[in-house]
C-alpha positions as CSV (number, residue, x, y, z in Angstrom):
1,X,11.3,69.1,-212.4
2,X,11.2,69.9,-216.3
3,X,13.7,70.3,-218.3
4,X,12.1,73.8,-219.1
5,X,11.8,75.0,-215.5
6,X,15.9,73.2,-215.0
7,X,16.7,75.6,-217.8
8,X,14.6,78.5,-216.6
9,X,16.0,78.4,-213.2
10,X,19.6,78.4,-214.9
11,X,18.7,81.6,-217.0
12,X,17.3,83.3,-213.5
13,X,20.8,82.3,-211.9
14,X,22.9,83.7,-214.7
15,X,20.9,86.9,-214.6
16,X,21.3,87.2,-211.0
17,X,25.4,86.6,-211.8
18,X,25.6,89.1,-214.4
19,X,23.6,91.7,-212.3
20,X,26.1,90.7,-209.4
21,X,28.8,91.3,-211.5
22,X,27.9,94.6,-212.9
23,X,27.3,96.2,-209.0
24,X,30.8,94.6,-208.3
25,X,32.5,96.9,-211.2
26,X,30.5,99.8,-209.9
27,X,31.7,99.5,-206.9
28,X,34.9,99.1,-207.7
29,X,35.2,102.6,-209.9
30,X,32.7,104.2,-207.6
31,X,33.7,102.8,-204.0
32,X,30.3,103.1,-203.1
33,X,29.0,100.4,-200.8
34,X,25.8,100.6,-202.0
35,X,26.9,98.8,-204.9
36,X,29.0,95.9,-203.2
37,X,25.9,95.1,-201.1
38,X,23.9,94.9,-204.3
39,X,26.4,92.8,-205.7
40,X,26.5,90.9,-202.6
41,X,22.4,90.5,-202.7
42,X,22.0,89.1,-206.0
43,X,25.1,87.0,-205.7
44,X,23.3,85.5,-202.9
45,X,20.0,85.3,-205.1
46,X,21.8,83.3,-207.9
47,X,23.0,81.3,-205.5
48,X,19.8,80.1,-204.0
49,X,18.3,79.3,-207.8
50,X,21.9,77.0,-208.4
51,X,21.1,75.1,-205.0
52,X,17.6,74.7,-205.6
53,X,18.4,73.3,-209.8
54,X,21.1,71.0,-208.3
55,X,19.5,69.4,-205.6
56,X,16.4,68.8,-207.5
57,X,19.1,67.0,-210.0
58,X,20.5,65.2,-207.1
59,X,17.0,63.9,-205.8
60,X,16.4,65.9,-202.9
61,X,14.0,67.1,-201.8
62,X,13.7,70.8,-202.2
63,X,11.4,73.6,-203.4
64,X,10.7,77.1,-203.7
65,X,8.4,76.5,-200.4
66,X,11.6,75.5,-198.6
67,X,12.6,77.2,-195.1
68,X,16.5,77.3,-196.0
69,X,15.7,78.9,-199.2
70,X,13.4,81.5,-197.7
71,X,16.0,82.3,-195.3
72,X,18.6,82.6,-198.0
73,X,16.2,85.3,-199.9
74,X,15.4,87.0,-196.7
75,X,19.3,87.6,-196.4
76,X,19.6,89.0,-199.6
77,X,16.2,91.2,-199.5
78,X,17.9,92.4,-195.8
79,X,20.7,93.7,-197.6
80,X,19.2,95.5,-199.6
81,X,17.4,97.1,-197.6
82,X,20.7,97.9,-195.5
83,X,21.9,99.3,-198.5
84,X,19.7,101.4,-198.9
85,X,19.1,102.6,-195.8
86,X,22.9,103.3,-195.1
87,X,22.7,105.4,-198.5
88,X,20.3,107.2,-197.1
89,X,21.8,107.7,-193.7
90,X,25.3,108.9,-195.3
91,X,23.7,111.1,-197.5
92,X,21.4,112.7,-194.7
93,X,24.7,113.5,-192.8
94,X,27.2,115.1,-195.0
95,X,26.7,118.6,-195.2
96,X,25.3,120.5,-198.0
């Protein structure tokens, strides 16, 4: 890898963090779960672009084409989904 997509993949990472941490304060004025699953999601998400810049740094063999990252974004798209679906659900039920 570049050092431009190394450094591109960091800025992707730190976004995802920064996003993470923003949902995290949220939830923890609000106490909406919505908000700690996003956090959760895009912690997740952050995570996958720091594995895939260090273990191309480390020589391994790994891509955006690889089955343990795809899992890893599947989790996080799953939550998110989840999240929104239990908004959804909660709001549905409470009475008007």
């Amino acid at each position: 890898m570049s050092a431009t997509q190394d450094f591109l993949l960091g800025m992707i990472a730190m976004g995802c963090a920064i996003a993470s941490l923003y949902f995290l304060r949220f939830w923890r004025t609000t106490g909406d779960r919505l908000f700690l699953i996003f956090g959760v999601a895009f912690f997740v998400m952050g995570c996958i672009r720091v594995a895939l810049g260090c273990a191309n740094e480390l020589g391994l063999k790994a891509d955006e084409h690889s089955v343990y990252l795809y899992v890893l974004r599947l989790v996080a798209f799953l939550l998110i989904v989840v999240a929104i679906i239990d908004k959804n659900r909660l709001r549905s039920t409470t009475p008007q």
